[in-house]
N, C-alpha and C positions, 0 to 999 in steps of 0.2 A: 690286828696289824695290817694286812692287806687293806680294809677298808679304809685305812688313818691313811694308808702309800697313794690309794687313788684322790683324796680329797685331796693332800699334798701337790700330785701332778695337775690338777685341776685348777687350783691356784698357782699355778708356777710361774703362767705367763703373765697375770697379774702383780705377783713377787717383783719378776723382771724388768714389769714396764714401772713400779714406785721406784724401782733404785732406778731408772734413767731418764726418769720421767721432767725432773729440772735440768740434765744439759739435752734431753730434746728442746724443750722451751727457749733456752739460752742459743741453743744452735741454727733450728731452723728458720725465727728470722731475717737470718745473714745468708743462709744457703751454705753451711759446714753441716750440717748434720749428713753423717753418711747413708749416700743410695746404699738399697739392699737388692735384691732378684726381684720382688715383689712390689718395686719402685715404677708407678704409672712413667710415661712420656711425658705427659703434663707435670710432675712432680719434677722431673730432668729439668726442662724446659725454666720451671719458675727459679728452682736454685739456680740456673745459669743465670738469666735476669736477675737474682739477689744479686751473684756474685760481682757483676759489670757495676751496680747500682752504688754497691760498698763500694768495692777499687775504684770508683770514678769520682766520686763522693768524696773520700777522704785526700784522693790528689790534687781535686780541686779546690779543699781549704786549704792543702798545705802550701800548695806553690805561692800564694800571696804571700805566707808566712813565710816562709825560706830567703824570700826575695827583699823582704824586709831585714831581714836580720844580715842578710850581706850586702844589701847597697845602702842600708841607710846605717847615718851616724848619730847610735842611741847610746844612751846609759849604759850602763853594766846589767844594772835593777830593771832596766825594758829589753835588755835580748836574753836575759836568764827566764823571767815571765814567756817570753815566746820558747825559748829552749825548751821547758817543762813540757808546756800545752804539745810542742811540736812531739817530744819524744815519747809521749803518750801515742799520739797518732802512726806514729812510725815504727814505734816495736811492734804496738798492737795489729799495725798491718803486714807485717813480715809474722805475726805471730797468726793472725788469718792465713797468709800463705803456707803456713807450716800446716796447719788445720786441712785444708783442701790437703795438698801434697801428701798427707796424709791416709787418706782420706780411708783406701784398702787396711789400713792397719785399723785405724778404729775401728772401722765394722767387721773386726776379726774379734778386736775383743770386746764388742755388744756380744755379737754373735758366741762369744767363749761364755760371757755370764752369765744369757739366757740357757745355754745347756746346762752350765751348773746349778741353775735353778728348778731344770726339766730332771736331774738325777737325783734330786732329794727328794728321800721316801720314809724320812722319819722326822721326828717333831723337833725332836733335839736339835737335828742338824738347822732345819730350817729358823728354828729359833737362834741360834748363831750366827748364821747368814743374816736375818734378818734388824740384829742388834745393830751389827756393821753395815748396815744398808742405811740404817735410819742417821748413823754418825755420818756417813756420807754424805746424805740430801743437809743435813745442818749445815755443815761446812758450804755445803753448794750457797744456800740458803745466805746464810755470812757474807757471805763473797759476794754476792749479787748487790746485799745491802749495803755494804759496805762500799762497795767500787760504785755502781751507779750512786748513790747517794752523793758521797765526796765528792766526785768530776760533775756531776749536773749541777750539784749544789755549787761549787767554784765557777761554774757557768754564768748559773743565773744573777749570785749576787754580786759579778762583773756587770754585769747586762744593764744591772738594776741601777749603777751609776751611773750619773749624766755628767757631760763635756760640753760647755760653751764652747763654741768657737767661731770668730766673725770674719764674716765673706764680703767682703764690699762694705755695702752700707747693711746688711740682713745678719742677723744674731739666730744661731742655728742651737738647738741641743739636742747633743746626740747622745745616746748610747756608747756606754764604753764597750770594745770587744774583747770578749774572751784572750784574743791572742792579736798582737798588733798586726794589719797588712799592708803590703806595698802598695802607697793609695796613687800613685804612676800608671800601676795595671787596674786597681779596681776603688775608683772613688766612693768612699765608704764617709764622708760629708756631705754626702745629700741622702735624704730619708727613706724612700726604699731601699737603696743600696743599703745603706747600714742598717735596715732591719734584716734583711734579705742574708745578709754576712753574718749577723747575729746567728738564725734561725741557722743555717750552714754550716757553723762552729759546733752548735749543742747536738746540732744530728751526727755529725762527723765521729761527735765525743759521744754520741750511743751506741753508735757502731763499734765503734775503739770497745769500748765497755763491754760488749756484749763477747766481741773477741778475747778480751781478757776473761772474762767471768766465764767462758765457756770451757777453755783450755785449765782454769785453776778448777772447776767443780766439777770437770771430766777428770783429771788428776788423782781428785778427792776420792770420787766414786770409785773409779778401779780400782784405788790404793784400799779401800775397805773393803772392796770385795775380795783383793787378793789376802788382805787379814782376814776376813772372815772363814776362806779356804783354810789355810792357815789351819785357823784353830778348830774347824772342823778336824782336819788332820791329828792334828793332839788330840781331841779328844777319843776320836778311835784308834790312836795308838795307845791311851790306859786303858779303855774297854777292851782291847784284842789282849793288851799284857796279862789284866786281872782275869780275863775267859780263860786264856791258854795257861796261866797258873793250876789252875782248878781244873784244867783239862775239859772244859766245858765245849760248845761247839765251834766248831773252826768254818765254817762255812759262809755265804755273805762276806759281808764287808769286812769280816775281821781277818781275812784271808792278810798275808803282809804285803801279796801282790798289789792289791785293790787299795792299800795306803799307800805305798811307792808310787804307785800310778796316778794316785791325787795329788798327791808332794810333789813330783815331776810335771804334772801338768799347771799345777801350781806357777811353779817356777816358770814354766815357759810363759805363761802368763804375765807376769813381771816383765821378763823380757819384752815382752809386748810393749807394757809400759814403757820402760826405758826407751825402746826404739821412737816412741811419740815426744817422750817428754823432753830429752835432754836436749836438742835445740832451744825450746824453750827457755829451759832451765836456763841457759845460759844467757839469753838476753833479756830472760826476767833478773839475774843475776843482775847484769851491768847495767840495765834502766833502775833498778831499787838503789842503786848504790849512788848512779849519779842526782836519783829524785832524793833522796832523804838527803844530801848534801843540799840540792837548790832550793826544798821546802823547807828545810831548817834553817838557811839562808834568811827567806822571806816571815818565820818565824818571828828570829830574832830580830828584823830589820822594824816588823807590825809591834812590834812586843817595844821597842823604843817609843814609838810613837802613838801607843796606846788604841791602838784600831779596831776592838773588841770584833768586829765585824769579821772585817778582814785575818785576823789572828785565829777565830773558831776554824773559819774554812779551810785555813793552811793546815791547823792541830789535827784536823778530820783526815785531812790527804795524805798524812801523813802517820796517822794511827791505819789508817787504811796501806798505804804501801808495806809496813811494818808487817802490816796484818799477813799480805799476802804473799813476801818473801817469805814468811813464815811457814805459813801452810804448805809451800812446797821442801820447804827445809825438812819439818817434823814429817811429812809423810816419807821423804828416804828415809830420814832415819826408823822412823816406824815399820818400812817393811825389811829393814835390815834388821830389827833388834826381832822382828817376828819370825826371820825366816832362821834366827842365831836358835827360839825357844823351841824349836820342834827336837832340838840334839836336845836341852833343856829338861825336857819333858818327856823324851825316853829315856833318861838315865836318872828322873826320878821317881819313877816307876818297879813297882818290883821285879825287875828282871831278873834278878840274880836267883830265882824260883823258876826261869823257864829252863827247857833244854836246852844244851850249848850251839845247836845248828839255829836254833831260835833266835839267841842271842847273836849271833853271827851277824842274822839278817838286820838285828838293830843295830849293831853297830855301825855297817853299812847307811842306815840313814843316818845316823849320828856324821858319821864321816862327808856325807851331802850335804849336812847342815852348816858344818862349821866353812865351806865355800862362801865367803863373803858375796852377799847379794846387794847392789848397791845403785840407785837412781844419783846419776848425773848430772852436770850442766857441763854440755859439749865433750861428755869424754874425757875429761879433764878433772871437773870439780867432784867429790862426794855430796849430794845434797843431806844436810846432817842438821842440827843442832848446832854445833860448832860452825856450821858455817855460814848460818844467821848471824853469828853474833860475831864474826869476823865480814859479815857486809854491811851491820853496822856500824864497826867500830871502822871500817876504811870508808863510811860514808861521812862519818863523824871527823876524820881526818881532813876529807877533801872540804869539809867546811871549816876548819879552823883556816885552812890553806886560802880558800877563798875568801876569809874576812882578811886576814894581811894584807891580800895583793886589792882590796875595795877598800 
């Protein structure tokens, strides 16, 4: 056993760097990944440069686009195509500034998971930790495919179309852009220019991407490590019930102190999350809601006119938002229905075999468990199950609403 405790600690900080090892990757090329103590000057220095790079970056594709959509006089069908592209850029950049603002709070809970990876000293545990690590980095994994996929791919095969259009006596063809701009501020009819706008949209929309994808697979991750806490928890509450039935040893972990004080630390831990997440939550809330209404929109608009092309990349962006209003839904609900089975899982346990000061002590966590534990959007919303399927169903609303009044 000692020998198993040292190999265990030896691999710990390995353990710790697989489960963060994808929203390091997704983070640090934007400059969110959080400084630690052992963060060079040089390392300071380039996330500050990311961070100007991104912010300057993404306001300088939006402003043509803004300015288009309220001085000129377009379609319905061309300021909703800008709406989209815009509202992508614009959560995902307030959801970058939630990320920095942040910033102390994540590397509280990097720094909480790696400890709990440095206090597993038996095989079991880390084998459960480790199950939960691995559902994490998938979900990251999804996420990354899914969102960069969809948004580059709506990119390129904009891009990939050409526009006539004649200038005097000269017949020009350009590039269609991702998103229309005010060609007043920036003439995007002569050919560097519109290549130049082109290449500025798709970067824009990497950035946007990498912010979204970093905030849902950091989500993920936490949220499997606080289940994998969790059930580590259960499981040394029926080993401490079945020992202290038998009157076996009481010493180590199976003390009830040394579970209370994982279960509580547990839970601070969530906390943690919630404090990161639920801004988020919230305006991934109201951007899923208004995108699955504008991409269903354009759906059905491609789905009339048979546009195989154009019909895939919409179906994509939209199996992709779905996807990832989702993941944040199932993950509250996942660490509520987890933090309901620890009451669960002491009471189906043979307790009614221990001594009554014994059972005291379990009820008492039974009684901590049944405290509803619950991830947010703004303080306001439960992220649940139910409540995917009520941002559906009022996305699915705002689109029947919008074909009436088009």
């Amino acid at each position: 056993m000692p020998n198993e405790a040292v190999v265990i600690e030896a691999d710990s900080n390995s353990n710790s760097d697989y489960s963060l090892q994808l929203n390091r990757w997704f983070l640090k090329p934007i400059g969110a990944w959080p400084s630690s103590p052992s963060t060079t000057r040089l390392e300071k220095i380039i996330s500050f440069l990311l961070n100007a790079i991104c912010y300057s970056t993404v306001i300088i594709t939006a402003i043509p686009s803004v300015l288009q959509m309220i001085l000129e006089d377009e379609s319905v069908n061309s300021k909703l195509k800008s709406l989209d592209f815009l509202s992508h850029l614009i959560v995902s950049i307030f959801t970058y500034s939630v990320l920095l603002l942040h910033n102390k709070d994540i590397r509280r809970c990097v720094e909480h998971m790696k400890a709990d990876w440095r206090a597993v000293s038996r095989k079991e545990d880390q084998h459960v930790m480790m199950k939960n690590a691995k559902f994490g980095r998938y979900v990251a994994a999804f996420c990354a495919i899914f969102v960069q996929g969809s948004v580059l791919c709506f990119c390129f095969v904009t891009a990939l179309n050409t526009l006539e259009i004649q200038i005097g006596n000269e017949t020009r063809i350009l590039h269609v852009l991702p998103c229309a701009v005010y060609k007043k501020l920036v003439n995007v009819d002569e050919s560097p220019t519109n290549e130049f706008m082109i290449f500025l949209q798709v970067w824009s929309s990497v950035i946007a991407n990498f912010s979204t994808i970093g905030i849902f697979s950091l989500a993920a991750v936490l949220a499997a490590h606080a289940c994998g806490q969790l059930n580590v928890v259960m499981l040394w509450i029926v080993e401490f019930v079945n020992e202290a039935a038998i009157e076996s040893r009481t010493d180590g972990f199976t003390k009830i102190g040394v579970i209370v004080e994982r279960h509580l630390r547990t839970l601070n831990f969530i906390s943690y999350i919630e404090g990161v997440m639920n801004k988020i939550c919230f305006l991934e809330m109201l951007r899923c809601t208004m995108e699955i209404c504008v991409i269903g929109y354009f759906i059905v608009s491609e789905w009339a006119e048979h546009d195989i092309r154009n019909l895939a990349t919409y179906f994509m962006m939209f199996v992709t938002i779905c996807f990832n209003i989702f993941i944040i839904c199932y993950i509250g609900e996942l660490l509520t229905e987890q933090c309901k089975k620890i009451g669960e899982a002491v009471y189906m346990t043979n307790w009614y075999y221990l001594p009554g000061k014994t059972i005291l002590d379990l009820i008492m966590v039974i009684a901590r468990s049944n405290v509803v534990v619950q991830i947010t959007a703004g303080k306001l919303v439960h992220m649940s199950v139910y409540t995917f399927g009520s941002v559906v169903k009022t996305g699915f609303a705002y689109l029947n609403l919008l074909q009436q009044m088009t």
